[in-house]
C-alpha positions as CSV (number, residue, x, y, z in Angstrom):
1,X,2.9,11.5,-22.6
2,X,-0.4,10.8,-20.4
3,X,-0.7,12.9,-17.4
4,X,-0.9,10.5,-14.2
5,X,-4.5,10.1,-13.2
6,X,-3.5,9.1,-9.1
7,X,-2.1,12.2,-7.6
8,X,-2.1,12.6,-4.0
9,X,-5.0,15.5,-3.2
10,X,-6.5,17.0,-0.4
11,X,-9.9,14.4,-0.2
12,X,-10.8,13.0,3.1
13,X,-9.2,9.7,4.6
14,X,-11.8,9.4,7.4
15,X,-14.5,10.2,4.8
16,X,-13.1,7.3,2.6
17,X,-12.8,4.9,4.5
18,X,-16.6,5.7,6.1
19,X,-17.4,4.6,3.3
20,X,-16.4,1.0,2.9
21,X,-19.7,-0.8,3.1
22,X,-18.2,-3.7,4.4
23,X,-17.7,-3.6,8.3
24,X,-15.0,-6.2,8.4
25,X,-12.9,-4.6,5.4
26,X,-13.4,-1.1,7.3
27,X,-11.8,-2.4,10.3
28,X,-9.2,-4.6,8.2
29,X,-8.3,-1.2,6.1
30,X,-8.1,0.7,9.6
31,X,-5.4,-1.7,11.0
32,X,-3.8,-1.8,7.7
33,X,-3.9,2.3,7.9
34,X,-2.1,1.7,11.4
35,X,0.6,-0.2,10.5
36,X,1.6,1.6,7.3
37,X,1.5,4.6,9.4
38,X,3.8,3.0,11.9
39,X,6.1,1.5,9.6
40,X,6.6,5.0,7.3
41,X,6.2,7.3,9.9
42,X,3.8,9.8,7.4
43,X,0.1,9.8,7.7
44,X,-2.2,8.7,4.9
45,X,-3.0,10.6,2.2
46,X,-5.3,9.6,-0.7
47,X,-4.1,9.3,-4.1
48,X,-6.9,9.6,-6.7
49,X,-10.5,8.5,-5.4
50,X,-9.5,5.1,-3.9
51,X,-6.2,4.8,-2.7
52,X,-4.9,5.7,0.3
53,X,-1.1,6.6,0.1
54,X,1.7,7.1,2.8
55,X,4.6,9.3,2.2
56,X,5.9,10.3,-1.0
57,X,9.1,9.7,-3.2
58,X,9.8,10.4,-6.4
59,X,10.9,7.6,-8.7
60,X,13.1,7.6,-11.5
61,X,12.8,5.0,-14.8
62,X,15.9,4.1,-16.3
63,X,14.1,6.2,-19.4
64,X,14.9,9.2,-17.4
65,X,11.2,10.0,-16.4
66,X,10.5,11.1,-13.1
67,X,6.9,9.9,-11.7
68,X,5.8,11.4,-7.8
69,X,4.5,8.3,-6.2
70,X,3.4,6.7,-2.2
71,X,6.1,4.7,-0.4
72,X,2.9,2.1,0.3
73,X,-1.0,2.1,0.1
74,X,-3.8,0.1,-0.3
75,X,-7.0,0.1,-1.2
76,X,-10.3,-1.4,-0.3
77,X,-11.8,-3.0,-3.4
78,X,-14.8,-4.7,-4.1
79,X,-13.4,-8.2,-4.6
80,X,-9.9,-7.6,-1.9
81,X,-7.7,-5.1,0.0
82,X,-4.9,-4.6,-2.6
83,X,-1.6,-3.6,-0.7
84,X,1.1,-1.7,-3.2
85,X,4.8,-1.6,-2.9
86,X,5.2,-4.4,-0.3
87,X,6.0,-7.4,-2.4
88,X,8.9,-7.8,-4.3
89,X,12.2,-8.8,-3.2
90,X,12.2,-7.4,-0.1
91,X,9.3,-9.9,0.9
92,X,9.9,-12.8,-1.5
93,X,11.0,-15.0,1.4
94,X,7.8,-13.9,3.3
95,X,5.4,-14.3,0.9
96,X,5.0,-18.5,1.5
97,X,4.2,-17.9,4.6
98,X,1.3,-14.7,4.6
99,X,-1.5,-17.0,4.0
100,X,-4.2,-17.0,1.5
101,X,-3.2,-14.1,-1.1
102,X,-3.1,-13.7,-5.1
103,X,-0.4,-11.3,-6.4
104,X,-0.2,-9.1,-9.4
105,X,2.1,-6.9,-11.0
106,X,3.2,-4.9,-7.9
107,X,0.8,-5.7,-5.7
108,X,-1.1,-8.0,-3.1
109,X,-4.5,-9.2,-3.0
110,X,-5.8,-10.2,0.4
111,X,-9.6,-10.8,1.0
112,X,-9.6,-9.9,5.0
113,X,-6.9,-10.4,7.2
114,X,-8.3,-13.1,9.3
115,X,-7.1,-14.9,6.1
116,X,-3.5,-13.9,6.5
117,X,-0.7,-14.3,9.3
118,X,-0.8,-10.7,10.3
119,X,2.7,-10.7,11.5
120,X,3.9,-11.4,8.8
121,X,1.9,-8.6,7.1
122,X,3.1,-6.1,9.3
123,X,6.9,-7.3,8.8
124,X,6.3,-7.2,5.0
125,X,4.9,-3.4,5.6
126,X,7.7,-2.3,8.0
127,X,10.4,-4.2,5.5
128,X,9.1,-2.2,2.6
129,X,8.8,1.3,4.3
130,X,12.0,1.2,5.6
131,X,13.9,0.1,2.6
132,X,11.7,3.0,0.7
133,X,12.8,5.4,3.6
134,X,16.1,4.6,2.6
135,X,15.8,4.2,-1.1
136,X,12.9,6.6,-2.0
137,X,14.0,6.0,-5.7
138,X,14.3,2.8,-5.9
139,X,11.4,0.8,-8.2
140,X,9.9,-2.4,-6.9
């Protein structure tokens, strides 16, 4: 089997996010890195070269492998922030209502968060942390 290629390490969160070009996105990501904070009650960490990560579980696949993963993160692409493990069905009834978003397989796409109700962000945030704080093994 592959060995995971995002791992939490010991790299810089202040030095990342420095270095998002984009003013807007680095104030957007610094909110975002509030709120997570807030809502899991760890401190970000990063998790390979462009993620920033808060908190750790471990999660176990019905195949019996074991995988050390964040609670939630995000991470400030070129294109969008992309959020992980706050969608699913813990935010289903939530998601109508963000704003302008695109989804993928375990994760939201938002382009700034003037674009988004950002209530309902942080509710999808605190949602997810605390049913993760409660279920650390439980997949999306």
């Amino acid at each position: 089997m592959a060995e995971l290629k995002t791992k939490q390490n010991d790299a810089s969160v202040e030095d990342f996010l420095s270095e998002v070009d984009d003013e807007q996105k680095r104030a957007d990501c610094k909110k975002i890195a509030e709120w997570m904070t807030n809502a899991t009650g760890d401190d970000p960490k990063m998790w390979g070269e462009s993620i920033m990560g808060f908190g750790t579980r471990i999660v176990k696949y019905s195949t019996g492998r074991e995988l050390d993963w964040m609670k939630i993160g995000f991470s400030p692409r070129k294109a969008n922030i992309v959020l992980y493990g706050i969608i699913g069905k813990r935010a289903a009834d939530l998601l109508p209502k963000l704003g302008k978003h695109k989804t993928g397989k375990g994760c939201l796409y938002v382009k700034r968060l003037s674009d988004v109700d950002e209530n309902i962000l942080k509710t999808m945030i605190k949602r997810s942390a605390d049913n993760i704080n409660k279920n650390p093994a439980e997949l999306m």
